[in-house]
C-alpha positions, -999 to 999 in steps of 0.1 A, spaced: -812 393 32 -788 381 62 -788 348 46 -774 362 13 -749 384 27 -737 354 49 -733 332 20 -715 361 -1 -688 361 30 -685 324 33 -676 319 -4 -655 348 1 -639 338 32 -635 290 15 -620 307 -10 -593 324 8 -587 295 24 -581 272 -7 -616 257 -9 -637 262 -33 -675 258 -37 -687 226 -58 -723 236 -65 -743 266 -62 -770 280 -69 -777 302 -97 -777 334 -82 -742 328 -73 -725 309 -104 -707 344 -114 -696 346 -77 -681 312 -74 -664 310 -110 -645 345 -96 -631 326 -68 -614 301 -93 -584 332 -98 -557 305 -106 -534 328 -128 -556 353 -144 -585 335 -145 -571 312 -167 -598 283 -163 -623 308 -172 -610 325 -200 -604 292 -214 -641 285 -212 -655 316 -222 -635 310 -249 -649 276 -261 -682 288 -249 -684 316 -273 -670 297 -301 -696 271 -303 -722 289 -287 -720 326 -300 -752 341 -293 -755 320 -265 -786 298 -267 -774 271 -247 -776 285 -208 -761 311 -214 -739 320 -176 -745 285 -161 -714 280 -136 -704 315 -147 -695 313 -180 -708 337 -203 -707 340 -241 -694 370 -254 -728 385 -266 -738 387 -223 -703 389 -212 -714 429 -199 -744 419 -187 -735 389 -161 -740 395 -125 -696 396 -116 -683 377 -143 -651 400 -143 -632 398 -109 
């Protein structure tokens, strides 16, 4: 449990510092996409965009790096910052 709550700060604290995480893991994909918050989440509207257009119901991993489809948009784990 301290091990997860000290990841949630450092990816909280890179990210207000400019740096962003590379690779995660999957319990923090939704976590790390939020941090990329470059006008409106522009990069990830973008790609939930495309995402849902050739993936609608969301067969192919569906939330890998944070992007959802819109059919598990609600359901991901902090999609919406």
């Amino acid at each position: 449990a301290k091990m997860r709550r000290l990841f949630d700060v450092l990816i909280s604290e890179t990210a207000k510092a400019g740096y962003a995480e590379y690779r995660t893991h999957l319990g923090w994909m939704d976590k790390v996409n939020a941090t990329f918050d470059f006008n409106d989440h522009a990069m990830r509207r973008l790609n939930e965009r495309v995402k849902t257009a050739l993936d609608p119901n969301g067969i192919l991993a569906p939330g890998k790096q944070g992007v959802w489809p819109a059919a598990y948009r609600d359901l991901s784990g902090g999609g919406k910052a």
